[in-house]
C-alpha positions as CSV (number, residue, x, y, z in Angstrom):
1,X,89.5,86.4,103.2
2,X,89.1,86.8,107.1
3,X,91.7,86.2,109.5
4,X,88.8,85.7,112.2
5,X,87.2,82.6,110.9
6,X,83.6,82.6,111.0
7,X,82.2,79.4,110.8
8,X,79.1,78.1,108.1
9,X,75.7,78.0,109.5
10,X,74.8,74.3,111.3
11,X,71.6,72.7,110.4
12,X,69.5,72.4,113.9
13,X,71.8,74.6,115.8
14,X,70.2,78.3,116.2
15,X,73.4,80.0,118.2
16,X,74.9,78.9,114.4
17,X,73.2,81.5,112.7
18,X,73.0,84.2,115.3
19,X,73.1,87.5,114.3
20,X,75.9,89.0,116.3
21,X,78.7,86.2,115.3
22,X,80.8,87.3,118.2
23,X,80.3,89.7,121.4
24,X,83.2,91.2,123.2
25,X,83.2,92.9,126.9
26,X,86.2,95.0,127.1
27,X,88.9,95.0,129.8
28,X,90.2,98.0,131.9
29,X,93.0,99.3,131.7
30,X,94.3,102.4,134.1
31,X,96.6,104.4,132.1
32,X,97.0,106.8,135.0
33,X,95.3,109.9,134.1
34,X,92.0,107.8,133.6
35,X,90.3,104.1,132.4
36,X,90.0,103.0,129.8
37,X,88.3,99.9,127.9
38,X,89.7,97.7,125.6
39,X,87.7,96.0,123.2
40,X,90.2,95.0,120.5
41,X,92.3,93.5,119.7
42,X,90.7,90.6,122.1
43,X,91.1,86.7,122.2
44,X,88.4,86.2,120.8
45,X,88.6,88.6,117.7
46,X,91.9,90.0,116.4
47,X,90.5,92.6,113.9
48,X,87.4,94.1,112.6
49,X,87.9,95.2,108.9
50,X,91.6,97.5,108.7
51,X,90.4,98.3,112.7
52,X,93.3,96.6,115.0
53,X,92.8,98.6,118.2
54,X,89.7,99.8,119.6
55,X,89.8,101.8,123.0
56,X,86.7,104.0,124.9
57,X,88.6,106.8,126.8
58,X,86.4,107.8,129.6
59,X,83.9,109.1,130.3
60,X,85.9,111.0,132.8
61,X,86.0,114.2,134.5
62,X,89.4,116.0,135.0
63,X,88.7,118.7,137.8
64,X,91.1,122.1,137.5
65,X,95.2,121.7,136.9
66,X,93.7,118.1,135.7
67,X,94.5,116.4,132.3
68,X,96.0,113.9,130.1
69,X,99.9,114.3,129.2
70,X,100.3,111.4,127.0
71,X,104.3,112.3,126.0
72,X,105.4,111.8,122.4
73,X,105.7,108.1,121.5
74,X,106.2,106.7,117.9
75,X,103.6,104.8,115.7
76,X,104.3,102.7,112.4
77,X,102.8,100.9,109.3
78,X,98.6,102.1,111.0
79,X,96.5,105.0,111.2
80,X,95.0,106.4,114.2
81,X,91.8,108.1,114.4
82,X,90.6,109.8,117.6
83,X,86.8,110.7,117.9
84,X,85.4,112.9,120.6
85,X,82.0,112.6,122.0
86,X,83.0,114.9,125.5
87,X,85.9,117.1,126.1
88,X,89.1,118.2,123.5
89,X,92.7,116.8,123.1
90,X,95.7,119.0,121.9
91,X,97.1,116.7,119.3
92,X,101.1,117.6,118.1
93,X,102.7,115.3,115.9
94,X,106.4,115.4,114.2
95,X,104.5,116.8,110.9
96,X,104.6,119.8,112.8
97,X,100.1,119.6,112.9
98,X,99.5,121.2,115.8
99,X,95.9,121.7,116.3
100,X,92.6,121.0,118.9
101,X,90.5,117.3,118.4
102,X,86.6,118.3,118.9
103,X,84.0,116.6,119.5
104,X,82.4,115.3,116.3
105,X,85.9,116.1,114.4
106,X,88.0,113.6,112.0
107,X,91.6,113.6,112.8
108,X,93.5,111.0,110.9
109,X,96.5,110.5,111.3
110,X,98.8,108.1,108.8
111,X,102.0,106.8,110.4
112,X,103.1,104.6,107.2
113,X,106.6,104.4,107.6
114,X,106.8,106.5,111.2
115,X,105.6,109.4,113.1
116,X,105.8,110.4,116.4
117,X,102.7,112.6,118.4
118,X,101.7,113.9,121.7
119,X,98.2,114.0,123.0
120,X,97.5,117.1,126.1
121,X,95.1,118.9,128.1
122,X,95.9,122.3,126.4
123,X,96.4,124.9,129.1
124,X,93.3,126.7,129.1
125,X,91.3,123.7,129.3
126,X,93.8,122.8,132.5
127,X,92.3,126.1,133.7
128,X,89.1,125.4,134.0
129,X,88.8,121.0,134.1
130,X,86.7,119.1,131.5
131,X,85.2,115.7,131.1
132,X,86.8,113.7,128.6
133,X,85.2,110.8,126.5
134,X,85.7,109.4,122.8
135,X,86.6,106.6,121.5
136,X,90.5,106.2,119.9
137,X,90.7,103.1,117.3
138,X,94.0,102.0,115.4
139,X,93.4,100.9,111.3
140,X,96.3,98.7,110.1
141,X,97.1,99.7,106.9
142,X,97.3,97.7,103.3
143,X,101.0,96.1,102.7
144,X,101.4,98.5,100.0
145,X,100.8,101.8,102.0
146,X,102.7,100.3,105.3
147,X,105.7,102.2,104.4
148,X,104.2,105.0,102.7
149,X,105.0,108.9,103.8
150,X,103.0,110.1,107.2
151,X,100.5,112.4,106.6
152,X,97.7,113.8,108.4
153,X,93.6,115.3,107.7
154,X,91.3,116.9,109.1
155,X,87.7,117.7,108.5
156,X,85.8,119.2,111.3
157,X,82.0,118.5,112.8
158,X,80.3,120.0,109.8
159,X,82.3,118.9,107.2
160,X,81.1,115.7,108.0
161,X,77.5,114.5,106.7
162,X,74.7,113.4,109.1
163,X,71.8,111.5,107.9
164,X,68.3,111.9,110.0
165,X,65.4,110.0,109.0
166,X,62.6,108.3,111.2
167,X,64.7,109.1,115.0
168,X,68.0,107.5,113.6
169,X,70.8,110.1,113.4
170,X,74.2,108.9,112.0
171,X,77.4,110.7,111.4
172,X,79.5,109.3,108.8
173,X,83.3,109.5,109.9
174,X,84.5,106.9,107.3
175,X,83.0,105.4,104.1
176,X,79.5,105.1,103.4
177,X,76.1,104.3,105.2
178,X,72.7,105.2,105.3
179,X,72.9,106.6,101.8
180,X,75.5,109.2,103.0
181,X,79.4,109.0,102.3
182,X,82.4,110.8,104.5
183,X,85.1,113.1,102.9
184,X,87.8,110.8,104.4
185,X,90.0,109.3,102.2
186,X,91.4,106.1,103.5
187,X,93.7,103.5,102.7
188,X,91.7,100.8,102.6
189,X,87.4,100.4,102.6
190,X,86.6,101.4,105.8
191,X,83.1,102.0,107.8
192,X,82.6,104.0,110.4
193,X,79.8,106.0,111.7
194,X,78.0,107.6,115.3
195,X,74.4,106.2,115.1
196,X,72.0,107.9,117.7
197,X,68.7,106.1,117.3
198,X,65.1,107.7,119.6
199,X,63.3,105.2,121.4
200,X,61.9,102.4,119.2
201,X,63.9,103.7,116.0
202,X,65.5,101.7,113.9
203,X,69.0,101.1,111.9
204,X,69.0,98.9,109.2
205,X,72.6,98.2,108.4
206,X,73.3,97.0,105.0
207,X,75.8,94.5,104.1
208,X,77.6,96.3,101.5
209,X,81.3,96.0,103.5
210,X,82.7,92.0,104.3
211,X,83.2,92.9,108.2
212,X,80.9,95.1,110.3
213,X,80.7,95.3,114.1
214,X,78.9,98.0,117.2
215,X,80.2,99.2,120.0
216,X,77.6,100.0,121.9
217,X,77.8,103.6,124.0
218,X,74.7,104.6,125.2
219,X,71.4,103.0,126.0
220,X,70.1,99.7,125.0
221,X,70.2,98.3,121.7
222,X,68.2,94.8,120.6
223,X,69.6,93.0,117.7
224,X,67.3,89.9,116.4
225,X,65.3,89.5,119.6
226,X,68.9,89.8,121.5
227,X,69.5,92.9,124.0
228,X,72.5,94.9,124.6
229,X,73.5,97.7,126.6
230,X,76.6,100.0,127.1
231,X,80.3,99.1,126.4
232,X,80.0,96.1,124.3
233,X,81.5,94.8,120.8
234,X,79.7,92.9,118.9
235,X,80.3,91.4,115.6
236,X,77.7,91.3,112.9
237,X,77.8,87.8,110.9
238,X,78.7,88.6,107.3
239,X,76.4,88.8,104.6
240,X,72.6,89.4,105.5
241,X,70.9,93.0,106.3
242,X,70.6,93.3,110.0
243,X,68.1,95.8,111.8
244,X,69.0,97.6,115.1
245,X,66.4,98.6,117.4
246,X,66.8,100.8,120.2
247,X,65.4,99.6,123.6
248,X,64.0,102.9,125.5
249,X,62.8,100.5,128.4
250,X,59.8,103.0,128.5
251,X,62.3,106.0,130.2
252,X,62.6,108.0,126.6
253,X,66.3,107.2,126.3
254,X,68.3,107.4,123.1
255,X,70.7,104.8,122.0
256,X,73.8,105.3,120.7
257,X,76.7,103.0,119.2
258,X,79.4,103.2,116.9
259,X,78.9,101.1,113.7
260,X,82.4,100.2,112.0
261,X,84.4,97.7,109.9
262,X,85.8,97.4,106.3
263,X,87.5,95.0,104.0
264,X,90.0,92.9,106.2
265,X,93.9,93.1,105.4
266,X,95.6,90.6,103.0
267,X,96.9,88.6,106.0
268,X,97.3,89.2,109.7
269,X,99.0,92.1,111.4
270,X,102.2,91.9,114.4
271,X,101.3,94.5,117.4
272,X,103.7,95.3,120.1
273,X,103.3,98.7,122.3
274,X,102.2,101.2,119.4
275,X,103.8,99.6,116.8
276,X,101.5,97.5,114.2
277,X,102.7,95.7,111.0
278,X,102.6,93.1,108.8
279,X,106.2,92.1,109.8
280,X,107.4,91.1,112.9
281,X,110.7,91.8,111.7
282,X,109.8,95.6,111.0
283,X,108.8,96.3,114.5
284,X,111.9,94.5,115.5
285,X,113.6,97.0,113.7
286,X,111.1,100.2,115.1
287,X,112.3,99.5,118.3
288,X,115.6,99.9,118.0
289,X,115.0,103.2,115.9
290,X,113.0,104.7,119.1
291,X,115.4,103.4,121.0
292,X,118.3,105.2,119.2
293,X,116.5,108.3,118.8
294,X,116.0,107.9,114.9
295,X,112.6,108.8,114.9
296,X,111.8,112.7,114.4
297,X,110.3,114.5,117.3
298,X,107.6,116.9,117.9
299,X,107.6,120.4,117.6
300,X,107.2,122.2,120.6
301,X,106.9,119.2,121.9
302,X,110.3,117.9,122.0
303,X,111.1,117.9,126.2
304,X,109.7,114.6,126.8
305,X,109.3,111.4,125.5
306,X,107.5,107.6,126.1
307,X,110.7,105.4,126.8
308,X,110.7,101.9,124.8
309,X,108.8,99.5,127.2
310,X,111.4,97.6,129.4
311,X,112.0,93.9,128.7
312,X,112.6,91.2,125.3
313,X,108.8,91.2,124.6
314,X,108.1,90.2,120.9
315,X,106.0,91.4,118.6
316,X,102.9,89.5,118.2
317,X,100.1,88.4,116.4
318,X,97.2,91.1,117.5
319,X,95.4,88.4,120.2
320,X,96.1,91.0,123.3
321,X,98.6,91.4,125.6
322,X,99.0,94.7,124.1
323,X,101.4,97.3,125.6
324,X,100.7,100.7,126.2
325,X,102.0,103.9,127.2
C-alpha cells in the first residue's frame, strides 16, 4: 500500500483522472557553497517509491580555490545515491571508499545501521573551478535491511546501459525501463533512469512499478495535453501507460528529466537532519551516538566534522522541515 493516498477516479470530474496525480515546485535552499532545490520530501508528497529525499544541486559554477566542503556527517537506516550531469565530487566515507563521482556514474551508498562520508572539491579541480550540477536523492530502506552492514558500489558511465530508439535516449541507473535493466542491486524495486528525448520524441513509460514520478531538467515536456518545463516533480497516477512528449517550441531543444519510483515501504519513514528510519526511537538514539562520537570516522578525512544540529527537534514523519548540513 501507499503512504501518499491517491484518491479513485470521480465520475464528471476530469482533474480526477489527470495524468500527473500530483506536481511539486521545489523550494531553495542555500547551503552556502551553492542552491539547491528541494523537491521531496514536500507537504504534499512524502515519498515516491523507497525515494525519501530528492535534491537538484546546481547548476552552479565554482570559479578557482572554489568548491563544496561538505564535512563528514553520519547517515542511517537509507541509501544515498549521487548522480552527476556537470562537474565531479570526491566522495570519502568511514568504509574507507575513497574515490571521484562522474558524471553519468552510480555511487551507492548503503548506510544500514550507520556510516559516516564527506563530499569535496578535490584539489585539482579547486585548481582550475568547475560547474557543478546533479541531482542527490535519499532511498529509505526495507525494515529488514534498516540495520543491515554499510556497504558501498560503484559502476561507472559505461557500465551502465543506454537505450536509443526514435530520439529518446535513457540511461538506466536503477531497475528496468525501456526494455533495458541496470547492474545496481538494490534493496528494494527501484526505477530510476536519465531520459533525453529530441524534439517531438516520445517516452512511453510503462506501468510495470506501483509508484513512478519526473523531475523535469531540461526543456519542455507535455504529458496528456499538459506542459511542463524545468525543475518540476510530478507524480504519475498509478496504473495506466503514460506517453511523454517533448515540447521543442520550434528552437530544436532536447528535453530531459529524470524518471524514478519503486515499490513504496511497508509503512512510513521518521526523517530528522540526515537521519531516516522507520523508528523515531532509532534516530532518537543516532543522535546521541553522533553526539558522543560513537560513529566511525573517515579516513583521511577525520579533522572535521558536521556538529548535531542545535536544539530538541524530533524526528518526524518525512512532510519537510528537513534539516540539513
Amino acid at each position: 500500500m501507499s503512504w501518499s493516498p491517491c484518491p479513485d477516479p470521480v465520475p464528471g470530474d476530469v482533474d480526477s483522472v489527470d495524468a500527473v496525480e500530483t506536481l511539486i515546485v521545489p523550494r531553495a535552499v542555500d547551503l552556502g557553497e551553492m542552491e539547491v532545490r528541494r523537491a521531496l520530501p514536500s507537504i504534499k508528497r512524502q515519498m515516491a517509491g523507497p525515494f525519501i529525499f530528492f535534491d537538484q544541486m546546481g547548476p552552479a559554477e565554482f570559479l578557482t580555490d572554489q568548491g563544496i566542503d561538505v564535512r563528514p556527517h553520519p547517515h542511517i537506516n537509507l541509501a544515498t545515491l549521487t548522480y552527476l550531469f556537470e562537474g565531479q565530487i570526491h566522495h570519502r566515507d568511514s568504509l574507507g571508499t575513497d574515490l571521484a563521482i562522474e558524471p553519468g556514474a552510480v555511487n551507492w551508498m548503503k548506510a544500514g545501521r550507520g556510516i559516516v562520508h564527506s563530499e569535496r572539491t578535490a584539489p585539482e579541480r579547486r585548481a582550475t573551478g568547475q560547474r557543478l550540477f546533479g541531482i542527490q536523492t535519499w532511498m529509505a530502506l526495507p525494515e529488514r535491511d534498516e540495520e543491515s552492514d554499510p556497504a558501498f558500489m560503484h559502476h561507472g558511465r559505461a557500465d551502465l546501459p543506454v537505450v536509443e530508439a526514435e530520439g529518446l535516449r535513457a540511461r538506466l541507473i536503477a531497475g528496468s525501463a525501456f526494455g533495458a535493466a541496470s547492474p545496481l542491486e538494490t534493496s528494494s524495486d527501484t526505477l530510476y533512469a536519465d531520459v533525453t528525448l529530441a524534439p517531438g520524441a516520445r517516452a512511453p513509460i510503462a506501468a510495470n512499478t506501483e509508484e513512478r514520478a519526473l523531475y523535469t531538467i531540461h526543456g519542455e515536456i507535455e504529458i496528456s495535453g499538459d506542459t511542463f518545463g524545468p525543475g518540476q516533480l510530478l507524480v504519475l497516477r498509478p496504473g495506466d501507460e503514460i506517453t511523454v512528449t517533448a515540447r521543442g517550441n520550434g528552437t530544436g531543444d532536447h528535453a530531459r528529466f529524470m524518471l524514478f519510483g519503486g515499490a513504496p515501504m511497508e509503512g512510513p519513514r521518521w526523517i530528522w537532519w540526515n537521519f531516516v528510519s522507520s523508528r523515531p526511537e532509532r534516530i532518537e538514539q543516532a543522535k546521541e551516538e553522533w553526539l558522543r562520537g560513537r560513529f566511525e570516522t573517515v579516513p583521511g578525512d577525520e579533522e572535521e566534522f558536521i556538529p548535531l544540529p542545535e536544539g530538541p527537534g524530533k524526528a518526524r514523519r518525512a512532510i519537510g522541515g528537513v534539516h540539513y548540513p
